[in-house]
MINULUM-530256 format. One record per residue: y, x, z of N, C-alpha, C, CB in turn. Coordinates in steps of 0.1 Angstrom, whole numbers, plus 5000, padded with zeros to 4 digits. Atoms other than C-alpha are relative to their C-alpha. Glycine has a CB too. Layout:
BEGIN
YXZYXZYXZYXZ ...
% end
This chain:
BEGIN
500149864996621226612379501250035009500150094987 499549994994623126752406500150185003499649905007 500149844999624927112410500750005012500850114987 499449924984625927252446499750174997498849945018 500049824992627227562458501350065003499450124990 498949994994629727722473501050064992499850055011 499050005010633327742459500050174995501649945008 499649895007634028052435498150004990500650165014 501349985012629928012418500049984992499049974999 499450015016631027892388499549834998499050144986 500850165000629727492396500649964983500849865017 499150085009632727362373500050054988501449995005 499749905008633027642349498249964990500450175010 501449995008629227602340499749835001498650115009 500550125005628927212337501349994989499749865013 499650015009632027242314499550094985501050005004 500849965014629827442293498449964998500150164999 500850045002626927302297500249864991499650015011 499450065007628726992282500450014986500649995006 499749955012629727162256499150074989500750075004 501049905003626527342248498949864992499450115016 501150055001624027032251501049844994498850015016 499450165005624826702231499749885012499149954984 500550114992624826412253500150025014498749974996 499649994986625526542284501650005006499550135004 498650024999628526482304500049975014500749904990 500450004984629526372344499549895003501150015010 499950134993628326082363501649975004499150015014 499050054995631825882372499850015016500249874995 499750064992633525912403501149905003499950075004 499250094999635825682416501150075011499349875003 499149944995639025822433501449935002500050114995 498650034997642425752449501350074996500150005011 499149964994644226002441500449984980499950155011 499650025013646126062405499250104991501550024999 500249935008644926202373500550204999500549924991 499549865004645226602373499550064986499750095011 500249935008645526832344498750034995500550085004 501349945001642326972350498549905002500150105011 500850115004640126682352499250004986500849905000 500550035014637326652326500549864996498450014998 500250125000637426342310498649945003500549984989 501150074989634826102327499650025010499049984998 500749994984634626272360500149885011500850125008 499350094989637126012376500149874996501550055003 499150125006638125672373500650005010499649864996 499049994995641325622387500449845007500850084989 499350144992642025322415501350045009498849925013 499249984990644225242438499149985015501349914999 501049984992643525282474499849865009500350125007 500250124999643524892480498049924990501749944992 501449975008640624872450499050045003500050054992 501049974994638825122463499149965011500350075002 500450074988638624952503499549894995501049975010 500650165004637724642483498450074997501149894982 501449985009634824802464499050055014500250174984 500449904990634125032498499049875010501650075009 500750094991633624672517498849944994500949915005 501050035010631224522488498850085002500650034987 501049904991629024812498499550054981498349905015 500349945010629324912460499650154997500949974995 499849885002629425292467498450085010501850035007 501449974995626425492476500450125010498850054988 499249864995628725792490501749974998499650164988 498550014997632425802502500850115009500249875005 499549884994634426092513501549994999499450144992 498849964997637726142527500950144996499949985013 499049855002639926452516501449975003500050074982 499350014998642926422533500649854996500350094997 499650115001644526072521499049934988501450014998 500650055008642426052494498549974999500550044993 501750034993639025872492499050054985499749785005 500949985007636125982469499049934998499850085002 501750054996632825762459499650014989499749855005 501050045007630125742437499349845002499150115003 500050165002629025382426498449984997501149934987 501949994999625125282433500149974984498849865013 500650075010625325062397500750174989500649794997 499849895015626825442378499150085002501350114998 501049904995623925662394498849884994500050075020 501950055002621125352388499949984981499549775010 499950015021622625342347499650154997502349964991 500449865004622625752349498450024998500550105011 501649934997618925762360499149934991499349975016 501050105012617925462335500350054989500349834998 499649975013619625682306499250054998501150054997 500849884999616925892293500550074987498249965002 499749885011619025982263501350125002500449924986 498549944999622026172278499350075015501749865001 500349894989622126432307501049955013500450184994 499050064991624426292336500350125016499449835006 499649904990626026542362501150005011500250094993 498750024991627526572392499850095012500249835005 499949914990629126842416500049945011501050085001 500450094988628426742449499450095009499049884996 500349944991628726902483498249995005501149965009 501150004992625126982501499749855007500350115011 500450114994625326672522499849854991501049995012 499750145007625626402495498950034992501449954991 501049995006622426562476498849874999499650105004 500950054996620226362496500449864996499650045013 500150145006622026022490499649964984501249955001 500850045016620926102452498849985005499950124985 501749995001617626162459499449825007499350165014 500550154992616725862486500649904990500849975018 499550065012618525652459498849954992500950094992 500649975011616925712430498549995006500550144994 501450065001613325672447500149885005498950085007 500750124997614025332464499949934986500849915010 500250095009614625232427499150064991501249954995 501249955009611325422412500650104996499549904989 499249895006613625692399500050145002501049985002 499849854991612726022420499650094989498950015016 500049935010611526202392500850064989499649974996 499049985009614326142371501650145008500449804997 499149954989616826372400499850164998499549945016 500049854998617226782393501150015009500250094987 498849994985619326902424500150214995498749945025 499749855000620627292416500650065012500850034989 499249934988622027522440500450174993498750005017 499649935001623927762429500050185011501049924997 500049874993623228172447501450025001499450134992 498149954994626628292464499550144998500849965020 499349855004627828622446500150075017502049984991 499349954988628728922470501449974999499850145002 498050024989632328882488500450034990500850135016 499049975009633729092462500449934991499950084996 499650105015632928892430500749855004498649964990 499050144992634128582451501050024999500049965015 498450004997637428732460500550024986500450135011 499649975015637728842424500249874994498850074991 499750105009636928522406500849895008498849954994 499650124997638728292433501850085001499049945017 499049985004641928532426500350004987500150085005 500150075009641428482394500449854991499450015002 500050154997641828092399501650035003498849915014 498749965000645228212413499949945013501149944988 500149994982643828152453500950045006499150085005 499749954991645928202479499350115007500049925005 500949944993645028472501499849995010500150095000 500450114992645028232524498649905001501049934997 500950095003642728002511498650074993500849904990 501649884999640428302501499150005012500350175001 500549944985639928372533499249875002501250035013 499950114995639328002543498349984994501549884994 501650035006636427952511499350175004500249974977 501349924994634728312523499249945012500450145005 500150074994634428172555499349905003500649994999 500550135002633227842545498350054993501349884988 501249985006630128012523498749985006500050124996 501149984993627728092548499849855004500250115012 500350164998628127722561499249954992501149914998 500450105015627827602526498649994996500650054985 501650005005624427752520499149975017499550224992 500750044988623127682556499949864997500850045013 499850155000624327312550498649934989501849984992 500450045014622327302513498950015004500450074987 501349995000619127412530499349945009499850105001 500650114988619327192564499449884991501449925012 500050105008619326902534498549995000500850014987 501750045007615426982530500050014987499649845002 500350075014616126912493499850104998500849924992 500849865009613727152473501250034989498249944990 499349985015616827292450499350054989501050085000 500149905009616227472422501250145000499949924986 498949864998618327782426500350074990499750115008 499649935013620427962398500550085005500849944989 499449864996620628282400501350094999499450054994 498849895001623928502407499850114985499950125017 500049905012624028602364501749954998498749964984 499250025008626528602339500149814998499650114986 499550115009627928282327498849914990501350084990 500850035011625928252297498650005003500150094991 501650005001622428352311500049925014499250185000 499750104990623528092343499649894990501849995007 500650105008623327852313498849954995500450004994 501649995007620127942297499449945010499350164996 501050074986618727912332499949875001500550035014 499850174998620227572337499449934988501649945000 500450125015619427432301498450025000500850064980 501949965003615527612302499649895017499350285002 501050064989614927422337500549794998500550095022 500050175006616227022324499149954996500849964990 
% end
């Protein structure tokens, strides 16, 4: 299962309760360079160095790999082909618009296309954005930066082709219901 959408929709906020809600669910692993933060669930990350990583990178272990400044990001074809073979646990993972599709094409060369929900989170108006991303304790700098970036975000999610399922701009709680009634 896969949640997109653009920063301030509550992506993070609602798979840590969705986690919390449904037994057996939890993230797909990524693999990362950079250090453990605070805020980290446990199992989002595993933690290399960035020698490890270029090793694994050249192996052609990674199905997706993203740069953020120094640090590298991937998903690992053999943790997405164990997620999609689990059929007792829920496996999740945030994941910009453009990396949707490497789930999907994935997951059908190995018979798996069925097994793949792709969400897309509705972008709030401006205001509840600026609200909840001050909230977070945002710059008003970096407000500016993620309003900005929204319109992209959903333009980006829809060039993808990928049929989302779209969750509606609710509350928290009835964001969940939605999510847990369409699994």
């Amino acid at each position: 299962m896969t949640l997109t959408g653009a920063s301030g929709t509550g992506k993070t906020t609602l798979a840590k309760m969705l986690y919390a809600a449904v037994p057996g669910s939890g993230p797909l692993v990524s693999y990362t360079t950079r250090p453990k933060r605070d805020t980290d669930l446990p199992g989002d990350y595993a933690y290399v160095s960035p020698v490890e990583f270029e090793s694994m990178d050249k192996h052609g272990d990674f199905l997706w790999t993203a740069n953020v400044g120094v640090t590298r990001y991937g998903t690992t074809k053999d943790a997405l082909r164990h997620a999609l073979e689990d059929q007792e646990r829920i496996h999740l993972m945030v994941l910009v618009p453009e990396r949707v599709p490497n789930v999907h094409e994935y997951a059908a060369s190995i018979g798996k296309s069925d097994q793949v929900k792709s969400f897309l989170f509705e972008t709030p108006v401006e205001s509840t954005l600026r609200e909840r991303m001050k909230g977070r304790g945002e710059s008003a700098e970096g407000i500016e930066g993620r309003i900005r970036d929204t319109g992209a975000f959903e333009s980006s999610a829809i060039a993808t082709g990928i049929s989302f399922i779209r969750i509606p701009d609710l509350d928290l709680d009835k964001k969940l219901e939605f999510l847990v009634s369409k699994i």
